[in-house]
N, C-alpha and C positions, 0 to 999 in steps of 0.2 A: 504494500500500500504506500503511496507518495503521499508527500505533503497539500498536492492537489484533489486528493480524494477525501484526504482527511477534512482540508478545510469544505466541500461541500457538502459532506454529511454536517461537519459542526452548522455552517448555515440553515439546510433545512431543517436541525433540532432547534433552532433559535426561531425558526421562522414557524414553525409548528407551536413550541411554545408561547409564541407572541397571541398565535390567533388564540389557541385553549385560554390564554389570561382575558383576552380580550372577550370572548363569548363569558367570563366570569361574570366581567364589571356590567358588560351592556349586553340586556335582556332583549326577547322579541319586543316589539311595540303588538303584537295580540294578546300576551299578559299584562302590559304595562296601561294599555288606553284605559280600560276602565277606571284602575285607580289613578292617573293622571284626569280624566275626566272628575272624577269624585273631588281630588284634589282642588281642582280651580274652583268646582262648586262650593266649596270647604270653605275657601278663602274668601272669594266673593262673600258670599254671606256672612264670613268675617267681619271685612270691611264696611258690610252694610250694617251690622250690630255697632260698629264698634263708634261709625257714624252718627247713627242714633244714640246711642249713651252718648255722648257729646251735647248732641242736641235738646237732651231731656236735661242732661246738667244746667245747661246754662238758662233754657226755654222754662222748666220748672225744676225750681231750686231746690223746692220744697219737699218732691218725691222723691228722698233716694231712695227711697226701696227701689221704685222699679228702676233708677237708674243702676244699681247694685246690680240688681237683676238681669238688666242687659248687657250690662258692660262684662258681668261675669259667663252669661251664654255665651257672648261673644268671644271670649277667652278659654272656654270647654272647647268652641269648635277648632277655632286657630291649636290648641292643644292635639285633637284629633287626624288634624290635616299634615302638623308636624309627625303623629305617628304615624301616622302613611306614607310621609317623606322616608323617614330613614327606616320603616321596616319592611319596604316592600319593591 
C-alpha cells in the first residue's frame, strides 16, 4: 500500500464521518415542521400576552390580578416554546 492509497481511504473516512455528524445535528424538516410550526405559534401568542399585560398595566392600574394573570400565561407559554426549542 502507498502513501496515495493510504491518504484516500483516510479522506473518505473523514468524508463519511462529516456526513454521519452532520445527519446528527440536522434532522429531516418532516419531523421538525410540526414542532417549528407549534413553535412560532408559541411565541406569537407570547408576544400577544405579553403585549396585553402591558397594556392592562398601564390602561388599568388597579387590576393586577388579571395583569398577574397575563403576564404570567404569557410566560408559561414563552417557557413551553423554549422546551421545544432545545428538546426536540
Amino acid at each position: 500500500m502507498n502513501q496515495e492509497e493510504v491518504d484516500k481511504i483516510i479522506a473518505e473516512a473523514v468524508a463519511e464521518s462529516k456526513r454521519e455528524s452532520r445527519k446528527k445535528w440536522h434532522k429531516g424538516k418532516s419531523s421538525s415542521d410540526s414542532i417549528m410550526t407549534a413553535r412560532k405559534v408559541l411565541n406569537w401568542t407570547f408576544m400577544v400576552g405579553f403585549v396585553a399585560a402591558v397594556v392592562i398595566y398601564f390602561v388599568l392600574p388597579e387590576q393586577r390580578v388579571l395583569f398577574f394573570s397575563v403576564g404570567f400565561g404569557a410566560v408559561v407559554l414563552k417557557l413551553v416554546e423554549f422546551y421545544l426549542r432545545f428538546m426536540f
